[in-house]
N, C-alpha and C positions, 0 to 999 in steps of 0.2 A: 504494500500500500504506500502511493508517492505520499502522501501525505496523512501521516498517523495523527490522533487526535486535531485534525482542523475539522470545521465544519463547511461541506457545500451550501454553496445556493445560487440564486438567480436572482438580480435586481431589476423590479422593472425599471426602466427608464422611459425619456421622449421614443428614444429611438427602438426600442424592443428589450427585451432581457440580456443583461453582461454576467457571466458564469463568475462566478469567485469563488475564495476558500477565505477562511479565516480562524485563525487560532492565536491562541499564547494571552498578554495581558501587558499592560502597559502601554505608554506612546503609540497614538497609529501609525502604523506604516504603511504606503502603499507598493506592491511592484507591478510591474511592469514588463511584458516581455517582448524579444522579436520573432522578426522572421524567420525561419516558418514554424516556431514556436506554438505553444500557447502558457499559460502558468503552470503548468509541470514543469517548466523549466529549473523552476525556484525551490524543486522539492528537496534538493540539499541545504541551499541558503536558507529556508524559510522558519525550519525548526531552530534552526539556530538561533535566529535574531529572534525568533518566540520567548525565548529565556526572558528577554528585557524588554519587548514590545506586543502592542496587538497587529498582527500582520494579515493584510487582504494581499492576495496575490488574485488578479483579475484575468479573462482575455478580453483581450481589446474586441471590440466592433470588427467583425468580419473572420476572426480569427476563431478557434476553438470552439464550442458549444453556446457563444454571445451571437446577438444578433446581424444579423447580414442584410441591412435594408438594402431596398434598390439604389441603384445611384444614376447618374445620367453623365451627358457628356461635359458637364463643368466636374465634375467628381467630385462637390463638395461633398457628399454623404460621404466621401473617405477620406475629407480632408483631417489632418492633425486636431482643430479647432473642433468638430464633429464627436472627435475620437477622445479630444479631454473632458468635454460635455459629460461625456455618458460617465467617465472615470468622478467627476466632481458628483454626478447623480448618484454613482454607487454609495459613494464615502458618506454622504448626508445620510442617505435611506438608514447607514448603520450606526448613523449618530456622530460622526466626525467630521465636523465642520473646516477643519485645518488638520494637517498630517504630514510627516514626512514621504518624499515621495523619491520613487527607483525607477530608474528606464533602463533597460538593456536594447541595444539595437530600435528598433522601431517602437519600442515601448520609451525611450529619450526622448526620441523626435516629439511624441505626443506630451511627454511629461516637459518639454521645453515650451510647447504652445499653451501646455496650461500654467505654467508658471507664468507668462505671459497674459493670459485672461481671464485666469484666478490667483491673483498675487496672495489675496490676503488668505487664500488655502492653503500655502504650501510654505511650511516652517525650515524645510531644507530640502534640497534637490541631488538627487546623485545620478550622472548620467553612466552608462558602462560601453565601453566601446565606440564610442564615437563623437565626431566633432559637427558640430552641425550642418544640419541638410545644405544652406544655399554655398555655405565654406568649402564646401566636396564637390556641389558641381561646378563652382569657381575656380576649381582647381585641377581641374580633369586631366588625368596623364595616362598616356598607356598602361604603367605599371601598374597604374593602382584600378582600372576600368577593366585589367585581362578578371581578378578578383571577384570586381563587383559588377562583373557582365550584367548582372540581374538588373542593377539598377536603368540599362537600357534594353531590356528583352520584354521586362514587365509592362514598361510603359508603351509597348507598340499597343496601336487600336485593337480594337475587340474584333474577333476572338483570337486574334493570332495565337499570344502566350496562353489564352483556356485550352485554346487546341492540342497545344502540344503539349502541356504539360498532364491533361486528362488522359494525353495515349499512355501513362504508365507514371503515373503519383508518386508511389510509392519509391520507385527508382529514381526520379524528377529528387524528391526531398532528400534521400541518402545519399545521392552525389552532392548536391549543395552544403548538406552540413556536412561532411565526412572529407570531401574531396577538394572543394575551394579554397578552403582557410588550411593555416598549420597550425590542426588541432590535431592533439595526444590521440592514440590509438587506445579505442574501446574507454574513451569518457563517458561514450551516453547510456545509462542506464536501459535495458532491454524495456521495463516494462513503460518507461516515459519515451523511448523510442516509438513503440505501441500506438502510446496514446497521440505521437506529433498524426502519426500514421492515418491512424483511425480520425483524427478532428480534418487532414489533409482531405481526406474523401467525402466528405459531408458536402450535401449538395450547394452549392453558392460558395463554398469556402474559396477555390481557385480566383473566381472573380473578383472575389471580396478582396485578395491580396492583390490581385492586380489592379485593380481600383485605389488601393491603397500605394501603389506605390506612382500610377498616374496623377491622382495626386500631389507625393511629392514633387513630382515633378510641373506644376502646373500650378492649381491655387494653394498652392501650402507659399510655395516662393512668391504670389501675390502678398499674402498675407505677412512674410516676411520681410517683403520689401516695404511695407506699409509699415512696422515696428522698428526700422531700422535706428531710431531715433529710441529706442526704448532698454529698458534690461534688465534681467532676473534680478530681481531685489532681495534675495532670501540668500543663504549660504550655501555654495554649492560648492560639490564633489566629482572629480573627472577620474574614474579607474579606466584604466586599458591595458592588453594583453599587451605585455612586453613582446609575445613573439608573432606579431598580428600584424595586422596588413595597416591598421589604425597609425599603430606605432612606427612602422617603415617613411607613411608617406605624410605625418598631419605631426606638428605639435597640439596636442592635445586643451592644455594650458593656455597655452597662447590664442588658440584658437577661441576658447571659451568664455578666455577674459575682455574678448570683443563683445562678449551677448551678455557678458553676467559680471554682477559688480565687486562679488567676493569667489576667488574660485581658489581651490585649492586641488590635491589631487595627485595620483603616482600612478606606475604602474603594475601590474599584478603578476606573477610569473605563469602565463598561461595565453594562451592562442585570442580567438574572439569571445568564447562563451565562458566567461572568467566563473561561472556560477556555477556550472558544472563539470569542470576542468580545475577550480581551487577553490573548493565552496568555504572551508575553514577562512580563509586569508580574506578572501571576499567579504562575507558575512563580519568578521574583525574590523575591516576598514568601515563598512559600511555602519556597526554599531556603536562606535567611536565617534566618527564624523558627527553621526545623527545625535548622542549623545552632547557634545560637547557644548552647542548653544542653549542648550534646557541648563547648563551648568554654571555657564556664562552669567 
């Protein structure tokens, strides 16, 4: 069982029901996952930080067992601003009005738009693996684009990437996490392999992340060019895989401390998926960090 004593559920929202878990006591926390993820990702980290927090671990909008509304050709239903919506609705319904909050991969990206249009919800921010969306396609270079092919396969019109990635899912996800990145051999637990599996094949899920990543590329960078003038107000935290594609091509730091006003941050000894690749050392930074302004 990935996750022993948490409790499921389903929150409704505007947009349809977001899957969660939640366990432990103390401080909320929220996380956050990516591509092609869902909150099983967190099933090492999340007991841990259970010790000293109450932790919701969600899937986003489109992802997992959460809602997959339609979308159209502006892609706002998969914009970031859509995707923090539903995450700010969770955290009320359970009574937490302001919370720490964790993004891994595509779970950042959203938790960086909601820091942005819920300031006074988010009492700290940790992003993991990445420097922000308009920073990366600012930056564009072969080496780091042979990687992150995704982020231009996805965003071709419909249904190109449904097509192809529907001839064989299963194969589609296992090359992408196992074979892109230089992550450790046999990190990912069989039975949260399973579940990436099993939530990959649900009907609307393919779309849903291809939606989501049309998006980034489209009105997520409207809405970023319109905040340019703006910045994470809260104290945030930048981890990334020392041996990762992040680390090769982006100062992380630097990068963050254009968008955010306090940032701090190191790196972790482990590929992209710092969470399931060094969940001890992760979960450590992360409940320090969060810890330290309540102490303040």
């Amino acid at each position: 069982m990935l996750f022993d004593g948490f409790r499921t559920g389903d929150a409704m929202t505007a947009a349809g029901p977001i899957r969660y878990v939640v366990g432990g006591s103390g401080p909320p926390m929220l996380l956050l996952h990516g591509h092609p993820q869902t909150h099983a990702m967190w099933h090492r980290v999340a007991p841990l930080l259970a010790r000293h927090f109450t932790v919701v671990a969600s899937d986003l909008r489109g992802y997992g067992d959460s809602a997959k509304p339609a979308s159209d050709a502006t892609h706002l239903a998969y914009s970031k601003r859509a995707m923090a919506q539903d995450q700010v609705e969770l955290m009320a319904g359970l009574g937490f009005d302001r919370f720490a909050l964790v993004g891994h991969d595509r779970g950042g990206r959203v938790g960086h738009r909601l820091c942005l249009d819920h300031p006074g919800r988010v009492s700290t921010f940790a992003a993991l693996d990445i420097v922000p969306t308009r920073a990366m396609y600012q930056q564009i270079s072969l080496a780091w684009a042979r990687p992150y092919y995704h982020w231009f396969f996805l965003i071709q019109p419909f249904d190109l990437p449904e097509r192809m990635i529907q001839a064989d899912p299963d194969f589609y996800l296992a090359w992408h996490m196992e074979k892109r990145q230089r992550t450790k051999a046999g990190i990912f637990d069989p039975e949260a392999m399973a579940e990436y599996r099993r939530c990959y094949r649900l009907p609307g899920t393919i779309h849903a992340i291809c939606e989501d990543y049309r998006a980034a590329a489209s009105i997520d960078l409207e809405h970023d060019e319109a905040d340019l003038d703006r910045r994470i107000d809260c104290p945030m935290l930048a981890l990334w895989g020392a041996a990762g594609v992040v680390a090769e091509h982006f100062d992380p730091i630097a990068e963050w401390r254009k968008r955010a006003r306090d940032v701090s941050g190191r790196a972790i000894d482990a590929g992209h998926y710092l969470a399931e690749e060094a969940p001890e050392e992760t979960a450590e930074a992360l409940a320090a960090f969060v810890a330290a302004p309540e102490a303040a």
